[in-house]
N, C-alpha and C positions, 0 to 999 in steps of 0.2 A: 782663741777666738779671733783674734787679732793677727796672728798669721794668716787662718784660713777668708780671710777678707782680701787683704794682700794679695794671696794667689788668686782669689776667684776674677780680682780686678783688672791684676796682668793677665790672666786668660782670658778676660774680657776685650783688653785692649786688644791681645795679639791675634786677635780672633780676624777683627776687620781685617788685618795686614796678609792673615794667610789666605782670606777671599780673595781680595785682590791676587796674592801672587798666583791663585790658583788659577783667576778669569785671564792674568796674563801670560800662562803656562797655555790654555786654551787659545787663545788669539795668536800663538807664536807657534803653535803645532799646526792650527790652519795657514796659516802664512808659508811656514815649510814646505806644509803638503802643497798648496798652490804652487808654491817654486819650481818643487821637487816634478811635478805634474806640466807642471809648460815648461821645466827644460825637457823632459822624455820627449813631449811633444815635438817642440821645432828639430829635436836632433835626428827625431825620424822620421820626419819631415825632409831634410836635408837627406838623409840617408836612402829613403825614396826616389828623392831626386837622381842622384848618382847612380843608382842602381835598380830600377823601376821593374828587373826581373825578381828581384827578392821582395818585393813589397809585401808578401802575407807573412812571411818570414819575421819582418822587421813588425809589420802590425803587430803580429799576435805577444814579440816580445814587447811590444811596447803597452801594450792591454793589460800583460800579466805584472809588469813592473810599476803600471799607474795603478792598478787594483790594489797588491801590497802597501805601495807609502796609501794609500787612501785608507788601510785598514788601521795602518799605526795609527793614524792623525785622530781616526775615529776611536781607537782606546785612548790615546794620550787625550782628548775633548773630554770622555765618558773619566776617566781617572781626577782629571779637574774639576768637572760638574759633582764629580761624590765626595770631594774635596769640601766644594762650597757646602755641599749641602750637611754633610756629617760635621 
């Protein structure tokens, strides 16, 4: 009986600690992805510049490469929110 006290109470404690690491697992995936998302941008941006005949070229890679890191960020967020929640 005394054991199972013990456990329920470290698993109560460590419980709040894995929330948070989960909300800061979330807040550090959207931070990425915002990085990750405005370097693509200004480099094709730049890249435009230089060379204004490849411009659909460089869009569309640049569309298909913000779409992917936007897809991670959005499971890694959904992976932490079922974190918190279970």
């Amino acid at each position: 009986m005394l054991l199972s006290t013990v456990l329920l109470q470290a698993a109560a404690a460590s419980a709040g600690f894995a929330k948070m690491g989960a909300a800061l697992g979330a807040g550090v995936a959207v931070i990425g992805a915002a990085l990750g998302i405005g370097k693509i941008g200004s480099s094709a941006v730049e890249a435009i510049a230089r060379q204004p005949e490849a411009s659909g070229d460089i869009r569309m890679s640049m569309i298909i490469a913000a779409a992917l890191i936007e897809g991670v960020s959005l499971l890694a967020v959904v992976v932490c929110m079922l974190a918190v929640v279970l």
